[in-house]
matplotlib code that plots the C-alpha trace (Angstrom):
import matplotlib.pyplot as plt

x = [26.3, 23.3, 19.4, 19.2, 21.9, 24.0, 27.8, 30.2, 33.6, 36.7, 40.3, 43.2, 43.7, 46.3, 46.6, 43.1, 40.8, 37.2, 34.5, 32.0, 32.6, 30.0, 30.3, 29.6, 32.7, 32.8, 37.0, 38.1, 41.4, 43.8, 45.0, 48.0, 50.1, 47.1, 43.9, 40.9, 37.7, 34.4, 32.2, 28.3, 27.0, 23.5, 23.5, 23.6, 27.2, 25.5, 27.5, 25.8, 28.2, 31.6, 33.1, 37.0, 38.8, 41.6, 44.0, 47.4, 49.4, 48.7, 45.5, 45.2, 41.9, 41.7, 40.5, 36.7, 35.6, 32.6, 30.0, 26.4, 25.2]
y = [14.5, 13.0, 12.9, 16.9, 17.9, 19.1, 18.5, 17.4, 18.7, 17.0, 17.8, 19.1, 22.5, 23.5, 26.9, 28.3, 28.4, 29.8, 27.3, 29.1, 30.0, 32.7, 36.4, 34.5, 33.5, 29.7, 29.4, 26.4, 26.0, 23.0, 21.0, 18.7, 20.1, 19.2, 18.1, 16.5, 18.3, 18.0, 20.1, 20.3, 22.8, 23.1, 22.3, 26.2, 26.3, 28.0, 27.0, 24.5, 22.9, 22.3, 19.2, 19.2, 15.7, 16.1, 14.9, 15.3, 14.6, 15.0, 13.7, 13.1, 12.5, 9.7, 10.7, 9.2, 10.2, 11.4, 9.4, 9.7, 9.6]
z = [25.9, 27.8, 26.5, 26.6, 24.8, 28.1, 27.2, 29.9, 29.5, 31.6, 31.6, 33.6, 35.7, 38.1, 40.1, 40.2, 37.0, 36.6, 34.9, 33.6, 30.3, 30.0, 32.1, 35.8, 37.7, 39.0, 40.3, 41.5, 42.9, 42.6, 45.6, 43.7, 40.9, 38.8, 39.6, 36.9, 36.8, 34.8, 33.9, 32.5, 30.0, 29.3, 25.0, 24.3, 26.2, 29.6, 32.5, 34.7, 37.4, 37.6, 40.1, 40.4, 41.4, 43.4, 45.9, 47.2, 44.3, 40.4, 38.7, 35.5, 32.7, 29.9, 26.8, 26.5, 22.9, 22.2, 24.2, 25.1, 28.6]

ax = plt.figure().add_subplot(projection="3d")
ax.plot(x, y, z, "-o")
ax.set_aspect("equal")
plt.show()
């Protein structure tokens, strides 16, 4: 969460997957088996941008608790 209250979200997709969690459509498709992405929502949950990480083989996220930006 940074000094607005916009969350960041990161994980691990594979295949295609859309980011936007509300009725808009933001797909991203993976280039590995799996590939990391993040992804910021404004602090009411709107979808704001979504970055994926990827590469030729599998990528992989580390958990990061619950931290202020």
């Amino acid at each position: 969460m940074d000094a607005q209250g916009n969350v960041y979200v990161a994980g691990v997709y594979s295949n295609g997957i859309d980011m936007d969690p509300g009725t808009g459509v933001w797909t991203m498709n993976s280039i590995g088996a799996n590939d990391m992405f993040i992804t910021k929502l404004t602090s009411q949950g709107s979808f704001v941008w979504s970055r994926s990480l990827a590469g030729d083989n599998d990528a992989s996220t580390f958990f990061m608790g619950n931290e202020v930006l």
